[in-house]
N, C-alpha and C positions, 0 to 999 in steps of 0.2 A: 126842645123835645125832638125837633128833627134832625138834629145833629147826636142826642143819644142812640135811636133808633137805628142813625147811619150807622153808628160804633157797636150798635149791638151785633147788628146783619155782618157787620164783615166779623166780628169776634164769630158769630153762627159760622159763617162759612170758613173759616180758618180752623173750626174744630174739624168739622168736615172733611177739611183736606188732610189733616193732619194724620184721621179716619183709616182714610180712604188709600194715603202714603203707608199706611201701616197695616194696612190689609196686603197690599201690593208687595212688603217686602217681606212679611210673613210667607205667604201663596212663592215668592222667589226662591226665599232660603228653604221653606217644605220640598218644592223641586229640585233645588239643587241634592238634598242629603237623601232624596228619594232616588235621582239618578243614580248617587254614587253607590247606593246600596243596588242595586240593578247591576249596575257593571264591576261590581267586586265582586257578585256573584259568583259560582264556579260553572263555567262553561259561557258566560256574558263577555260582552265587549263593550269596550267603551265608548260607540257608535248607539248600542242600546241602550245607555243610561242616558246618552247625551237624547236622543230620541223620546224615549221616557219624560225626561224632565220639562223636553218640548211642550210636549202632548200633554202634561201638569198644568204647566203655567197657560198655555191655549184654553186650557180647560177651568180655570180658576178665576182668569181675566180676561177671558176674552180677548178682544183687543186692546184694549185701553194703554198695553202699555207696547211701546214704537221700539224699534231698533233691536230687537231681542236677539242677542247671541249667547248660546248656552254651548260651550264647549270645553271638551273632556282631554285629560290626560295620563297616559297609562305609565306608569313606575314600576318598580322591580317588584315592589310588596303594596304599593297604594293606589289608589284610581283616584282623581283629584276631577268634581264637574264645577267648571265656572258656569254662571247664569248675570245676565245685565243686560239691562233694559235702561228706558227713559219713561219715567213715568209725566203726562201735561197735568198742570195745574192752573187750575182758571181763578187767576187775581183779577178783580175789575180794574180797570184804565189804565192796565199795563199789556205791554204784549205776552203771547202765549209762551208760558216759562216750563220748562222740562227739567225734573230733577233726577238724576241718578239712582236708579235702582239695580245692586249687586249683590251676590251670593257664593259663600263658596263652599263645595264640600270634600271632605277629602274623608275615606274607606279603607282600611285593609282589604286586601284581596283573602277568599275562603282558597282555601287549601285544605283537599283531602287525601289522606294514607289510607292505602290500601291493608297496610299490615302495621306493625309494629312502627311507633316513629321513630324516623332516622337520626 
């Protein structure tokens, strides 16, 4: 009976994590394609996407997730925002494991004519 119960609690907590991994790289890739649309904007930078996306994932998780660098790159027609983190996962009687969490979003850039297109 106490050896079911053990196997139940960790199957419990292994949904949990599995949850909780998947909340976290939803909330990444939403930032990431929310930045890149910010800075394909017309008149944005990709300093303001990169910014934005910040200020998403801050906003989404808090802290929970370590190492966060969400950085941006500007192309002739595309704006491209990377987002990656480390998300910790609490296995009992192991040490504390950190799993990769990335994102990536890549935009056209808006372009508007004044007149007739060229």
């Amino acid at each position: 009976m106490a050896l079911c119960l053990s196997l139940l609690l960790m199957m419990l907590l292994a949904i949990v994590q599995f949850a909780l991994y998947e909340h976290a790289r939803n909330v990444v890739t939403a930032a990431a394609q929310e930045g890149a649309r910010v800075a394909s904007s017309d008149g944005r930078s990709v300093s303001d996407g990169v910014a934005y996306a910040q200020t998403l994932v801050a906003a989404g998780l808090g802290g929970s997730l370590l190492d966060l660098q969400v950085t941006g790159t500007d192309g002739p027609d595309t704006v491209n925002i990377q987002a990656q983190g480390q998300l910790p996962i609490a296995i009992p009687w192991l040490t504390p494991v950190r799993v990769p969490v990335s994102a990536d979003a890549v935009m056209h850039k808006e372009k508007f004519y004044a007149g007739p297109n060229p």
